[in-house]
C-alpha positions as CSV (number, residue, x, y, z in Angstrom):
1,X,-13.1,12.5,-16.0
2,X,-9.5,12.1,-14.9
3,X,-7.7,9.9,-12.7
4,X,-5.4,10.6,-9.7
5,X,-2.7,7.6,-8.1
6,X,-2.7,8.7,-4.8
7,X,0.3,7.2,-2.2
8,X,2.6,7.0,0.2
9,X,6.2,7.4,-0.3
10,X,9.1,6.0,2.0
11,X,12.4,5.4,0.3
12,X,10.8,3.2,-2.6
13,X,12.5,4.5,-5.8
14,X,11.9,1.2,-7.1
15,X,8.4,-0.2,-6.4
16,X,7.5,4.0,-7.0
17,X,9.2,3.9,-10.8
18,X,7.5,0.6,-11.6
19,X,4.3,2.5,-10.5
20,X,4.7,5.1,-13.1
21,X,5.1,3.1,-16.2
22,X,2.7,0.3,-15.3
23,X,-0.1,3.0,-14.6
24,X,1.3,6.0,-16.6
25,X,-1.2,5.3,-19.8
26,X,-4.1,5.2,-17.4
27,X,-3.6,8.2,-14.8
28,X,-3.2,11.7,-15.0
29,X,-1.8,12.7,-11.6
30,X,0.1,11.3,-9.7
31,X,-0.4,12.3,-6.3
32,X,2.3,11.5,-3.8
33,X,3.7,12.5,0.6
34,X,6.1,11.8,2.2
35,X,7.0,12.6,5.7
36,X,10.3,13.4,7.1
37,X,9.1,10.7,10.1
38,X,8.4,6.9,10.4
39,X,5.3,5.4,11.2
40,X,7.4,4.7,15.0
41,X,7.4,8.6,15.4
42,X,11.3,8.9,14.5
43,X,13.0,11.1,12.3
44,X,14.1,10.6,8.9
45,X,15.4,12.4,5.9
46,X,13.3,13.3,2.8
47,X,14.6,11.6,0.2
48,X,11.6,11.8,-3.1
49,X,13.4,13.8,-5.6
50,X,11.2,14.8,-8.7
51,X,14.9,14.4,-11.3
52,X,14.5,10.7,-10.4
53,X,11.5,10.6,-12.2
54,X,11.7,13.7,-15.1
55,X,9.8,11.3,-17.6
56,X,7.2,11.8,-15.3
57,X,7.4,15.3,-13.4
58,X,4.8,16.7,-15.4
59,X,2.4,14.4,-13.9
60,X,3.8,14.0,-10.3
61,X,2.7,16.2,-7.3
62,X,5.3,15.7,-4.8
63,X,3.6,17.2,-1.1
64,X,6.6,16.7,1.4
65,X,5.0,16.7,5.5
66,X,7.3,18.7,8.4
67,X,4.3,18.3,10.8
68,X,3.5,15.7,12.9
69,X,0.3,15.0,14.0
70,X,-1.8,15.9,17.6
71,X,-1.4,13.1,19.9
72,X,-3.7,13.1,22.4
73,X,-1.3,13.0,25.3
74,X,-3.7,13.3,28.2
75,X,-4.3,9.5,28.1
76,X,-2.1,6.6,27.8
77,X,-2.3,5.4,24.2
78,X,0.0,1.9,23.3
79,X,3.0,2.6,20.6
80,X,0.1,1.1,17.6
81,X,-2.4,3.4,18.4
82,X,0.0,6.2,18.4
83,X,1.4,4.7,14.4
84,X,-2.2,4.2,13.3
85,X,-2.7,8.3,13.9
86,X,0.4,9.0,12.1
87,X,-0.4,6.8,9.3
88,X,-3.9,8.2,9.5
89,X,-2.3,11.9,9.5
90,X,0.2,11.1,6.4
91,X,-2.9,9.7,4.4
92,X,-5.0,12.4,4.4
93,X,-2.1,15.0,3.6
94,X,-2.7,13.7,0.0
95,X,-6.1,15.4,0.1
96,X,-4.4,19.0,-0.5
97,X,-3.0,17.5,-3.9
98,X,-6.8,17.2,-5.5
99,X,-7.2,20.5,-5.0
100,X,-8.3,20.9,-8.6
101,X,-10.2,17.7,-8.8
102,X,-13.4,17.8,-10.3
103,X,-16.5,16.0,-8.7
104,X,-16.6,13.0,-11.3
105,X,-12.5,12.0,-11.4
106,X,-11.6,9.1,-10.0
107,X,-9.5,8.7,-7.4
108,X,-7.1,5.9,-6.5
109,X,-5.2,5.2,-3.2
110,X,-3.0,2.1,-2.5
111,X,0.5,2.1,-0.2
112,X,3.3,2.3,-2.7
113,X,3.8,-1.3,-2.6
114,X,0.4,-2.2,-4.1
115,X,0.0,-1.2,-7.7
116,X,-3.5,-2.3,-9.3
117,X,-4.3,-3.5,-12.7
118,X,-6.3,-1.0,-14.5
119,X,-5.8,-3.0,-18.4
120,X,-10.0,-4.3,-17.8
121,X,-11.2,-1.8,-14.8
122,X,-14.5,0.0,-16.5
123,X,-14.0,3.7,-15.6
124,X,-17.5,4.3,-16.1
125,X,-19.0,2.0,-13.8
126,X,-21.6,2.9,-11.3
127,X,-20.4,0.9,-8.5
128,X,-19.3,4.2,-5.7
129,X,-16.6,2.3,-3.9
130,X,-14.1,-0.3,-5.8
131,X,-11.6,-2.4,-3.7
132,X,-8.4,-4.3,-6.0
133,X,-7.9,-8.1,-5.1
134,X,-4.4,-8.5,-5.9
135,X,-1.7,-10.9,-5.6
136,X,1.1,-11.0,-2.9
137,X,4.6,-11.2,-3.6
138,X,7.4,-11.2,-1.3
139,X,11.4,-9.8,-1.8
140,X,11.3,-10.8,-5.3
141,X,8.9,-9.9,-8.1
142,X,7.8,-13.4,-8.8
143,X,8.1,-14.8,-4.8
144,X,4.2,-15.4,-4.1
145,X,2.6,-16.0,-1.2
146,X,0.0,-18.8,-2.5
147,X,-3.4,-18.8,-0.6
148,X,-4.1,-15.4,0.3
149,X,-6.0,-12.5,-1.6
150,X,-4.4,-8.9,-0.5
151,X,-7.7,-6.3,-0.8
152,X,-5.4,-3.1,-1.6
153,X,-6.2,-0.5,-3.7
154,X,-9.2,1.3,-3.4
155,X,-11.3,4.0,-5.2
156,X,-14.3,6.2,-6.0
157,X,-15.3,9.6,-7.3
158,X,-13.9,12.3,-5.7
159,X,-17.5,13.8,-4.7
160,X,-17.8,9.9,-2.7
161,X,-14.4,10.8,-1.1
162,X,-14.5,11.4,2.6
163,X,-11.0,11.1,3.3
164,X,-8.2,8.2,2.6
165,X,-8.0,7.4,6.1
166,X,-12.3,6.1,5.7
167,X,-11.3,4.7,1.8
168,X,-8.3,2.4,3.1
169,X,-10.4,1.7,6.3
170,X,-13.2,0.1,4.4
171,X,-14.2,-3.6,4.3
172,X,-13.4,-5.6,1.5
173,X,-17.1,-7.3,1.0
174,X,-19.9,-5.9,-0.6
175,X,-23.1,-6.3,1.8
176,X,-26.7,-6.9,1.5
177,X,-29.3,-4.5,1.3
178,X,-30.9,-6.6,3.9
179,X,-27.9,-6.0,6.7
180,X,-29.7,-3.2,8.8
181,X,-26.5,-2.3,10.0
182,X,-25.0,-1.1,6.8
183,X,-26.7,2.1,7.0
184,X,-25.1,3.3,10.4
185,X,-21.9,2.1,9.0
186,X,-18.4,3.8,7.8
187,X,-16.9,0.4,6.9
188,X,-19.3,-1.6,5.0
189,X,-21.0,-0.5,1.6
190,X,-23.5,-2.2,-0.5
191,X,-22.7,-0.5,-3.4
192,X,-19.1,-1.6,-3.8
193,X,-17.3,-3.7,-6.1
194,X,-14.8,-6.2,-6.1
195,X,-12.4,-6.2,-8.8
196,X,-10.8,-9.2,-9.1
197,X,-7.0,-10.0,-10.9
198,X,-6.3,-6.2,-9.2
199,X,-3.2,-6.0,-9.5
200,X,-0.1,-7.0,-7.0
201,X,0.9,-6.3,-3.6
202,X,5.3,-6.4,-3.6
203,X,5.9,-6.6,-0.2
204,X,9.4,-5.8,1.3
205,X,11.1,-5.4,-2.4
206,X,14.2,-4.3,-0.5
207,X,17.0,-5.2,0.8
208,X,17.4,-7.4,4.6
209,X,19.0,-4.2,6.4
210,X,16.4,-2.0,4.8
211,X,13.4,-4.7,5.9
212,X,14.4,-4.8,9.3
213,X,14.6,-1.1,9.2
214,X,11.3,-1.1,8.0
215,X,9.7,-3.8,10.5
216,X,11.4,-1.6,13.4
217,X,9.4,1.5,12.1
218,X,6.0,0.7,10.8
219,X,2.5,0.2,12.0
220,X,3.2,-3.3,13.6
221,X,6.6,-2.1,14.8
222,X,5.5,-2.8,18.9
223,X,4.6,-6.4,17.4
224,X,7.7,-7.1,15.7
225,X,9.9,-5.7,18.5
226,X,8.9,-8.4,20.7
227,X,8.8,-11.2,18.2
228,X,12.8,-10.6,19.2
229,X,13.7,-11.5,15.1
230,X,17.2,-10.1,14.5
231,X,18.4,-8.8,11.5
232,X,20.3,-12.1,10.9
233,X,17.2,-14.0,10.8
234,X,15.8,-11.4,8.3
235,X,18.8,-12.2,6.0
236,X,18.0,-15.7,6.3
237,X,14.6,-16.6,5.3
238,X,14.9,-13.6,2.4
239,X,17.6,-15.6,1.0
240,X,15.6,-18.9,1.4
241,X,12.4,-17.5,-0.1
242,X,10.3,-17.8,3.3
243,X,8.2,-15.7,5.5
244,X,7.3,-15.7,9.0
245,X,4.6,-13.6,9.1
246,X,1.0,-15.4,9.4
247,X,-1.3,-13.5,7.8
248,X,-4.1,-15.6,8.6
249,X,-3.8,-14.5,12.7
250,X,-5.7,-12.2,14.4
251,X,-4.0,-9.7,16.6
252,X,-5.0,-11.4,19.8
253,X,-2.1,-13.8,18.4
254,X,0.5,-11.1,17.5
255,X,3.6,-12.6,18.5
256,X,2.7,-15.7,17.4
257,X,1.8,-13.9,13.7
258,X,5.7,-14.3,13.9
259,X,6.4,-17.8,14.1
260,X,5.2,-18.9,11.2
261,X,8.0,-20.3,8.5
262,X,6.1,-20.5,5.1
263,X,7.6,-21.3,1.8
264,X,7.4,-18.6,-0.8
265,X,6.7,-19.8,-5.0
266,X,8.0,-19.0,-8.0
267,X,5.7,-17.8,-10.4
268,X,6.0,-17.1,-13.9
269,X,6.5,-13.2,-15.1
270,X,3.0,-14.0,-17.4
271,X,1.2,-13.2,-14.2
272,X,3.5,-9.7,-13.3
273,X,3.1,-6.1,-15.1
274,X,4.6,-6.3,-18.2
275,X,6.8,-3.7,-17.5
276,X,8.9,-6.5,-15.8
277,X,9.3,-9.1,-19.0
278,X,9.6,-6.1,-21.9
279,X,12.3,-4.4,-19.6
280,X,13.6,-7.9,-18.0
281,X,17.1,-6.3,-17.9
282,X,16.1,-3.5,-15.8
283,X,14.7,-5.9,-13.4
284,X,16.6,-9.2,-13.2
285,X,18.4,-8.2,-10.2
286,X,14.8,-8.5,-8.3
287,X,13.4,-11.5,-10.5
288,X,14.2,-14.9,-8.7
């Protein structure tokens, strides 16, 4: 059985090198896209370059993506639905790089940002789906957001795999045998597990210009464009260690998901890959 890491890349030299050495002893490919698009639709450069990682080249499968997807432009679609198809699109590119996948290897997908903790995940398990509980962390390694489980990295066999689209797509609950629903169902599973101290989710490890960049060209970029947050505020609550976003709002709330003003923690590296305190050096710049 072997083991593919399967993501998304944007610009994240960073968050993708940590990747490699915190999961490098576990995985055997590491499967990686990226588009020369945002999730908005826009243009951008290519920027993955395989001599930024030699250690590693052996192991990487780079897939770059030129084309954009369909749009069905014979209705009127908002500017979300049209990023969720992109996304949608981008993720399922990675499915050409487990081309020589066997039936029984496992395979892993997270956004670059989320990198799971594989030190006590049983490999042979008979669960068919597994979903990571990890930790949230914001501009800083060690800045957590206390509170909130973030259900990111997911897996199963290749054989279970319908596409990464379905995996990422899936709730994070196991269900009962006894919810007759679950059987007409693409998002809930009775046989799935929950692994729990799965990792951490380092979310906008970058810097203010490059967040608001970011926030201006993701999924939630039709939300965050009428919050009306300038890139001055963005400098502000990164240097004061707090974020506005409210997780805990649906989207019938989206703009006010954006007024919230919550006070990020410092927590001690025990609880971070220990890539971070062996190499502290390499790091300190993005340790608060």
């Amino acid at each position: 059985m072997k083991i593919y890491d399967c993501t998304m890349f944007n610009d994240s030299k960073l968050i993708f090198k940590l990747r490699l050495k915190v999961l490098n002893n576990f995985v055997d490919k590491f499967i990686v896209c990226e588009a020369n698009y945002f999730h908005s639709g826009k243009d951008k450069k290519l920027k993955f370059n395989i001599k930024d990682y030699y250690k590693f080249k052996d192991k990487i499968i780079y897939i770059p993506i030129t084309k954009k997807p369909t749009l069905d432009n014979k209705k009127v679609i908002s500017d979300r639905e049209k990023s969720s198809q992109i996304i949608k699109y981008q993720r399922n590119c990675l499915l050409e790089g487990l081309s020589d996948a066997s039936s029984e290897d496992m395979i892993f997908y997270s956004d670059i940002d989320e990198i799971p903790n594989l030190e006590n995940f049983n490999f042979k398990s008979k669960k068919k789906i597994f979903i990571f509980e990890q930790k949230l962390f914001y501009y800083k390694f060690n800045l957590l957001k206390k509170g909130l489980n973030w259900y990111g990295t997911r897996c199963c066999k290749k054989k279970n795999l319908k596409d990464f689209s379905w995996l990422r797509n899936i709730k994070p609950k196991k269900y009962s045998s006894m919810r007759f629903d679950v059987y007409f169902s693409e998002k809930k599973y009775i046989n799935l597990k929950i692994i729990k101290n799965g990792g951490w989710h380092f979310s906008q490890l970058s810097k203010p210009k490059e967040i608001f960049q970011k926030l201006n060209n993701d999924e939630h970029h039709d939300e965050f464009k009428l919050s009306k947050i300038k890139l001055s505020k963005i400098k502000e609550i990164v240097q004061k260690g707090y974020i506005l976003h409210n997780h805990s709002l649906d989207k019938k709330n989206s703009l006010e998901r954006w007024s919230n003003y919550e006070k990020l923690y410092k927590t001690s590296l025990k609880i971070l890959p220990k890539e971070l305190s062996n190499n502290y050096y390499l790091y300190k710049n993005w340790l608060s």
